[in-house]
C-alpha positions as CSV (number, residue, x, y, z in Angstrom):
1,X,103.3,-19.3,119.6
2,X,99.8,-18.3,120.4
3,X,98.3,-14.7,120.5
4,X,98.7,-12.3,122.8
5,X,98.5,-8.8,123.4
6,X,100.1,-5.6,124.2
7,X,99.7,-2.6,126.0
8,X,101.4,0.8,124.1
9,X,103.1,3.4,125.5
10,X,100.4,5.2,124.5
11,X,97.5,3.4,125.9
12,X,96.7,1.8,123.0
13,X,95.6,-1.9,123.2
14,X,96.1,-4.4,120.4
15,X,95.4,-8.3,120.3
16,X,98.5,-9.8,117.8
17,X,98.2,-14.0,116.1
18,X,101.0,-15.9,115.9
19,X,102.1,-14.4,112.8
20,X,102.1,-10.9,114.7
21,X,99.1,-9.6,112.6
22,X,96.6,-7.6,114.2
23,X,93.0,-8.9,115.1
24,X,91.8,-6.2,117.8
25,X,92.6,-2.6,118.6
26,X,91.6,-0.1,120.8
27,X,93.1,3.5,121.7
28,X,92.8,4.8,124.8
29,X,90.3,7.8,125.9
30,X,93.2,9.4,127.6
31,X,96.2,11.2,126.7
32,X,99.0,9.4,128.8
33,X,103.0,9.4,128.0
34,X,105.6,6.5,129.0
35,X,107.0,7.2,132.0
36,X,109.5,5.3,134.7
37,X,107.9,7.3,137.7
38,X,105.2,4.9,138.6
39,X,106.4,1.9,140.9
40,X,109.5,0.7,141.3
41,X,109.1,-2.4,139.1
42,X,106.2,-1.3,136.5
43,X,106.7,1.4,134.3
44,X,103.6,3.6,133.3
45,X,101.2,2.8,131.9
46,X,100.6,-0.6,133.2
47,X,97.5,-3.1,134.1
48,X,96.7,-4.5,137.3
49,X,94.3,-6.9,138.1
50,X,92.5,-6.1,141.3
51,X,91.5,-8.6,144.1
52,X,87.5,-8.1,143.0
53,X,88.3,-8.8,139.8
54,X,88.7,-5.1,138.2
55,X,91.3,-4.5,135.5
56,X,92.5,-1.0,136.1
57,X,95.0,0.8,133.8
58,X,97.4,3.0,136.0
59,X,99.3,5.6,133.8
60,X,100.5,9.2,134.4
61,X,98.9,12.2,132.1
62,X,99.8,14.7,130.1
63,X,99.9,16.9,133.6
64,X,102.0,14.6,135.1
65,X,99.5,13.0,137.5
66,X,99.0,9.9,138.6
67,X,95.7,8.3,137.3
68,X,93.9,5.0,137.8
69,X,91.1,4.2,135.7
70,X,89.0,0.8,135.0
71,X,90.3,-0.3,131.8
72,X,86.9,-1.2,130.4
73,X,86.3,2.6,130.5
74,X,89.7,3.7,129.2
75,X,89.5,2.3,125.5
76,X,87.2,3.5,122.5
77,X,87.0,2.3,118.9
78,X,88.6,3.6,116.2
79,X,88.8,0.6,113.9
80,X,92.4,-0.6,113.5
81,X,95.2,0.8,115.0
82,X,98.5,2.3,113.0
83,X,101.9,0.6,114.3
């Protein structure tokens, strides 16, 4: 096992160890809810990498529009995040 990270439902973005502890959190700067209405094989919200080397985080908001947004902007501190 090595660490890894995940991407919450709600935009949230944690980096686990081995032993599934936390060692990095962000929550997102937008309000975005699960959904299955993305793309056929990616529920929302998801990351793709693009070809120039941008991460974007594709998710649909509380208005249920699509949005893209470069991850980098998408994330703020707020110290450790609550499971």
């Amino acid at each position: 096992p090595e660490d890894y990270f995940i991407l919450h439902e709600d935009g949230a973005f944690l980096v686990k160890d081995e032993d599934d502890e936390i060692m990095w959190a962000k929550v997102s700067t937008y309000q975005m809810e699960p959904s299955n209405d993305c793309l056929d094989d990616f529920p929302c919200p998801y990351l793709h990498l693009h070809r120039d080397g941008v991460l974007v985080l594709n998710f649909i908001d509380e208005d249920r529009e699509w949005e893209t947004k470069n991850f980098k902007h998408t994330l703020f501190d707020l110290g450790w995040y609550d499971e």
